[in-house]
C-alpha positions, -999 to +999 in steps of 0.1 A: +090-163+173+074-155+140+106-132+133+128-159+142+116-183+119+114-161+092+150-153+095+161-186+099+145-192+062+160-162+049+194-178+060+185-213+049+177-200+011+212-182+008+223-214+023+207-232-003+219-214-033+256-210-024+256-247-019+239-252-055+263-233-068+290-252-057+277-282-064+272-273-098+311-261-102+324-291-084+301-319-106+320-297-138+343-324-162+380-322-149+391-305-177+378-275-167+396-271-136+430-277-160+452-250-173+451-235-206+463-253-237+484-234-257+456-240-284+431-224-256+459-192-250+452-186-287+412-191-287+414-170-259+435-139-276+408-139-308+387-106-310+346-116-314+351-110-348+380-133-351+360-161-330+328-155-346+351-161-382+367-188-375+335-207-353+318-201-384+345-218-411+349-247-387+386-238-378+374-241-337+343-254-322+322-236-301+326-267-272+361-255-274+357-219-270+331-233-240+357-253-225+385-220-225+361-198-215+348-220-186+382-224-173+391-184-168+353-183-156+365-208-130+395-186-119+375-153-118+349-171-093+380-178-069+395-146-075+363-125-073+333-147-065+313-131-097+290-159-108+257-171-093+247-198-123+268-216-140+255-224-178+283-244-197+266-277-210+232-255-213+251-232-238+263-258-259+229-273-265+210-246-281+195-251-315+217-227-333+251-245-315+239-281-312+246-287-349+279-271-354+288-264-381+251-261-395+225-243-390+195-263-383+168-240-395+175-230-432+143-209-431+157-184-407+181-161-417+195-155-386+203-190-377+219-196-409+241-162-402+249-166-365+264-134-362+273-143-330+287-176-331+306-187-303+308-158-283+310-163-247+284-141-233+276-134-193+242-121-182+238-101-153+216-118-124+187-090-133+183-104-167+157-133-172+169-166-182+145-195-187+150-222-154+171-202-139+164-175-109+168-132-111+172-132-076+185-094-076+200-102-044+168-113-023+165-144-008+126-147-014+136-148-059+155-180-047+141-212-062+119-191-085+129-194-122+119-176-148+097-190-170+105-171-202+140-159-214+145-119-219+143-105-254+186-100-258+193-135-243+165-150-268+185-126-297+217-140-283+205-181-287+195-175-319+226-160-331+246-185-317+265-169-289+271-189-261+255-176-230+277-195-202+266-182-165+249-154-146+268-130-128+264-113-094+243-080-086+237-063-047+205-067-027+183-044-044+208-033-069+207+004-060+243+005-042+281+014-050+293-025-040+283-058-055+277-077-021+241-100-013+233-120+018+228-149-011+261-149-028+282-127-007+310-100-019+320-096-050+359-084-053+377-064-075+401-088-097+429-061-095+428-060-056+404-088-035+400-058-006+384-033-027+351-030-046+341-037-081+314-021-082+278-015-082+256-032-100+271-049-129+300-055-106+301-095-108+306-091-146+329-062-147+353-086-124+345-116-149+351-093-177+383-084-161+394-121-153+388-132-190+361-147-183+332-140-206+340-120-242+308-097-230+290-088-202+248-082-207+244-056-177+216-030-168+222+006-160+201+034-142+226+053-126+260+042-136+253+001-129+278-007-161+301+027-164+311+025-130+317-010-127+339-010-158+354+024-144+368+002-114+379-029-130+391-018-165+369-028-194+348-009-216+312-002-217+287+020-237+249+026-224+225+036-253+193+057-247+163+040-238+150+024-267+185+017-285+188-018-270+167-046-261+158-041-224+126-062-220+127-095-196+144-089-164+136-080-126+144-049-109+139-033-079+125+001-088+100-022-117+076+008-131+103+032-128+095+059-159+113+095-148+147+080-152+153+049-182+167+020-171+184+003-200+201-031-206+238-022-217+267-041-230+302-045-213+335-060-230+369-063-222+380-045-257+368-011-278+367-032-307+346-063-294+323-034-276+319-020-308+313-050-329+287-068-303+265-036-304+268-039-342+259-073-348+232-066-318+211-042-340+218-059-368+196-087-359+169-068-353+162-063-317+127-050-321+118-081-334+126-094-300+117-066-280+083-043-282+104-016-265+136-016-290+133+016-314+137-004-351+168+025-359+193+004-380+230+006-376+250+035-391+280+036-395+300+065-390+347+075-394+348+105-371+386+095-377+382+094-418+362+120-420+394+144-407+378+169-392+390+181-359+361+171-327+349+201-298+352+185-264+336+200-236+353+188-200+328+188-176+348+190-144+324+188-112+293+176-111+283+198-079+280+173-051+319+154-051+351+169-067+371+142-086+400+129-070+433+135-077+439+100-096+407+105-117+413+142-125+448+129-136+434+104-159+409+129-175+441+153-179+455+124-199+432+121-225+420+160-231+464+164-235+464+136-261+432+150-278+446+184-278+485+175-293+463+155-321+446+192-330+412+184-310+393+213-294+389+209-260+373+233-241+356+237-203+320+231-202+297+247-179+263+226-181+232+236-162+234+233-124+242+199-121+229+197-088+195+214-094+191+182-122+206+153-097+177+165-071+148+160-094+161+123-109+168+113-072+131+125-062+120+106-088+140+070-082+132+069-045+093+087-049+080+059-031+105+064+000+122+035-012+092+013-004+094-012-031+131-021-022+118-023+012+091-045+006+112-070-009+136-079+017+129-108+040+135-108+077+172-105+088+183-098+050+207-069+049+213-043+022+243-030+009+252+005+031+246+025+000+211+015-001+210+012+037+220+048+042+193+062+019+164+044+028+176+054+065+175+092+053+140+084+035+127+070+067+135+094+095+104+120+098+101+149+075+098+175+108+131+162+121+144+168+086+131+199+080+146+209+116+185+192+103+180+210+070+172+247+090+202+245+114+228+231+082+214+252+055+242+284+056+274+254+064+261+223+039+230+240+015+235+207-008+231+183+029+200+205+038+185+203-001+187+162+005+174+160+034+138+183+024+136+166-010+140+128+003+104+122+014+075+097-003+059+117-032+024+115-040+013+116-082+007+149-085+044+150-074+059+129-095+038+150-126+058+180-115+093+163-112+089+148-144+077+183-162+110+195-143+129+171-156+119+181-196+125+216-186+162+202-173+168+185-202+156+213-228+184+233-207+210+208-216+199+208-251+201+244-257+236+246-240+250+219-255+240+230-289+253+270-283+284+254-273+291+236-304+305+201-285+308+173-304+311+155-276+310+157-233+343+147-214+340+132-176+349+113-150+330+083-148+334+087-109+350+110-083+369+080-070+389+045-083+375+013-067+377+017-031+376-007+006+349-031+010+326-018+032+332+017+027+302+023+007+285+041+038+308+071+028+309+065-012+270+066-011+250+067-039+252+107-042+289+103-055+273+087-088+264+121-101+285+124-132+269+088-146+234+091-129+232+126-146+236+112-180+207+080-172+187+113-164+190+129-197+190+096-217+224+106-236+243+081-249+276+075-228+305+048-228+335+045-207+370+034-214+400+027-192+430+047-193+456+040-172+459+030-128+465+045-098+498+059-089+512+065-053+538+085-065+515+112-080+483+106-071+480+116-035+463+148-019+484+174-008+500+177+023+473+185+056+445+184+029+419+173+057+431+206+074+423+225+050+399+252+040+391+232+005+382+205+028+363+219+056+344+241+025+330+208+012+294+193+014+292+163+038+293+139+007+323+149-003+340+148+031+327+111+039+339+101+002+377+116+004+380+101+041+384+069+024+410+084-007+437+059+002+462+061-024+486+037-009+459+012-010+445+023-043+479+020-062+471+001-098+437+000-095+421+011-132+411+044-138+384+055-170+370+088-187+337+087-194+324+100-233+289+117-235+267+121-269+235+133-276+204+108-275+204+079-297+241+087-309+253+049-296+276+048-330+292+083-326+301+077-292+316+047-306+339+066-325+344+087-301+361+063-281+378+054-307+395+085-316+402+088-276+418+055-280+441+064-313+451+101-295+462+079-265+481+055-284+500+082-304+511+099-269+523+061-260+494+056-237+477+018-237+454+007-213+465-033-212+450-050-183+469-072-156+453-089-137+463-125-131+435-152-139 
């Protein structure tokens, strides 16, 4: 009885919030729900710097920018359901946007600049916003908002950029699909049956639609690269410290043996680029207790003419990239090579001896405070399902699974002795071995000479809703390794899926490559459907060194120019 009604006000909250969230798009002016002007086509085409310039000299008003921006916002929200608040008056009427074209505070600096001037930027549901709920996909954050705003949206109001709406995030965050009892699924803009993502997925499909110039997301194991990975737009995620993090909810709150880090997405290089430069520019440690105060430096890895040392990492130990994203990682090391790059395999550390300490350490409490949160009746993502199943089942039964697979599956058998509740003196020693790990990487890295690390962001493009059972969370390896080592890493899209090449070979599942593979990898290529898949986005993923968010940068830049000079330019399609 106490169960029931329990459930019954889980259901009634989600009830609750999807119907203020409607309300709150249908009481929107008519004019939103109108196409584009021409004059709105053109607002709409400007880079941030562009819109920035021209908010600034009076040529367009931020209301105006508001008013295009709020119509594609409208279209992605049919197209992909991505948005849980909806901010458009609210943005309009902060101080630094009120008084167009003046600032209203000549005593601050950064109101008279407004480096960011009319930008329309979306903030992930995580991220705090005064009056208005970080629900990370649990019914009991409903109704609960937060009194305070977070460091980066408080940076962001000051420097005029106009923070419009909120944008979806699973139950619990830690999954490979954006999907919540509260708001529902969130779908990829390129194809409504597949994924976008996990977690950052409601603004990589916004991103994708046109709907917000940049995305505010949080990352601890790939929650912005592989979003933007499956829907095509760009993102960089600096080491902790880099970018102001502090004010927001999470599921894993405490967490120190792997950073999780607030990260920027876009839906250009060159406005990814130019946010995190005006970013640090205004000073986020003035916001932020936690932001290092390391000012921006520019660098011309392009101007500077000197040829770049790529290292390809290829696997990652646990899931072998697919043949579409092995394809688009071919693309780029050929460019970089016909431009006179060096590009070279790299053999890292055992990848997998590294993913087993930083999963030990994210789930050391047996996944008890994502537990704890849930109410009644409230479902999680099957990612996050799946793993807190394994974490639950008795350590004898999984020491007895882990003896009879250890000779056909060694990595199955390592997961299941390692997944258990750690105690302190636990977590002491998985955090020593994870300084051990990373004084490996360093020492190989810097033997090898690399400028830089080439990857696939993930084995797999976007795939089926619901299929995220079999893409579990152990398929993030090649991003969750990098949160592990606090580099700096970014991903850009390349080109899409192709039926016509793309495809495994004939009586692959028959195989002996295929029977030879961990159970991981044989539940994630059960669901390589490259009939469905066909034009779904595909990135690379570029790795630096700690605190090198501006070489990465140009990293991706040069990746980009190499591209264009072989005739290959990622341009988006997707219809919003």
């Amino acid at each position: 009885m106490i169960f029931s009604l329990f459930s019954r006000s889980h259901w009634h909250a989600c009830l609750q919030k999807q119907t203020e969230r409607q309300f709150d798009i249908d009481s929107l002016p008519p004019a939103y729900s109108a196409p584009l002007s021409s004059l709105e086509e053109k607002i709409h085409a400007l880079s941030l710097s562009q819109l920035v310039s021209d908010c600034k000299a009076g040529v367009i008003a931020p209301s105006e920018v508001m008013l295009t921006y709020g119509k594609k916002t409208l279209i992605a929200q049919k197209l992909a359901n991505c948005i849980t608040d909806i901010m458009f008056d609210e943005a309009l009427q902060i101080p630094s946007v009120v008084n167009w074209p003046h600032a209203i505070d000549p005593e601050s600096s950064l109101a008279r600049d407004r480096p960011l001037l009319g930008v329309p930027v979306s903030i992930k549901d995580t991220i705090d916003i005064a009056g208005h709920d970080s629900t990370i996909g649990y019914s009991r954050n409903v109704f609960h908002p937060a009194p305070t705003s977070s460091a980066i949206v408080r940076l962001l109001q000051d420097a005029g950029a106009l923070v419009h709406v909120k944008t979806t995030a699973p139950t619990g965050l830690l999954g490979m699909e954006t999907v919540s009892d509260i708001f529902g699924r969130t779908s990829n803009p390129y194809n409504n049956a597949y994924t976008s993502g996990a977690s950052t997925g409601g603004g990589a499909a916004l991103l994708a639609c046109g709907g917000s110039k940049i995305e505010i997301g949080s990352d601890l194991g790939g929650s912005v690269r592989i979003p933007a990975h499956f829907c095509g737009v760009w993102s960089l995620k600096g080491s902790a410290g880099r970018f102001p993090s502090w004010g927001g909810v999470s599921s894993v709150q405490g967490l120190e043996g792997v950073p999780l880090v607030t990260a920027p997405m876009a839906g250009s290089l060159a406005d990814l680029e130019e946010f995190w430069k005006r970013v640090v520019e205004a000073k986020p440690w003035e916001y932020d207790h936690t932001c290092l105060p390391i000012p921006w430096k520019s660098v011309d890895l392009q101007e500077e003419g000197r040829k770049l040392k790529w290292g390809v990492m290829l696997e990652d130990g646990v899931v072998p990239p697919s043949p579409a994203c092995r394809r688009a990682l071919r693309v780029v090391t050929a460019a970089l090579r016909k431009q006179g790059h060096e590009v070279v395999d790299f053999s890292p550390p055992d990848v997998w001896s590294g993913l087993k300490i930083g999963y030990q350490l994210v789930f050391s409490d047996g996944g008890e405070q994502i537990r704890s949160l849930l109410s009644p009746s409230e479902t999680l993502p099957k990612a996050s399902a799946s793993i807190l199943s394994l974490l639950s089942l008795p350590r004898f039964i999984k020491r007895i699974l882990a003896y009879f697979s250890r000779n056909s599956d060694p990595l199955t058998a390592d997961a299941l002795q390692i997944m258990h509740p750690k105690s302190v003196k636990d977590v002491r020693a998985l955090n020593a071995q994870k300084e051990a790990y990373q004084a490996a990487w360093h020492e190989k890295w810097t033997e090898s000479g690399l400028d830089f690390i080439l990857s696939v962001p993930h084995p797999f493009p976007a795939f089926k809703h619901g299929e995220s059972e079999k893409v579990n969370l152990m398929t993030a390896g090649f991003t969750f390794l990098f949160s592990m080592l606090d580099y700096t890493a970014g991903v850009l899209p390349v080109t899409f899926v192709d039926k016509e090449i793309d495809g495994l070979p004939d009586g692959f599942l028959a195989s002996r490559e295929y029977a030879s593979m961990n159970a991981v990898a044989k539940g994630a290529y059960s669901v390589y459907d490259v009939e469905g898949m066909h034009g779904l986005p595909l990135g690379v993923q570029v790795v630096g060194r700690r605190m090198e968010e501006e070489r990465v940068m140009e990293a991706m830049k040069v990746v980009e120019a190499c591209l264009k000079r072989e005739g290959t330019v990622f341009i988006g399609h997707v219809k919003a």
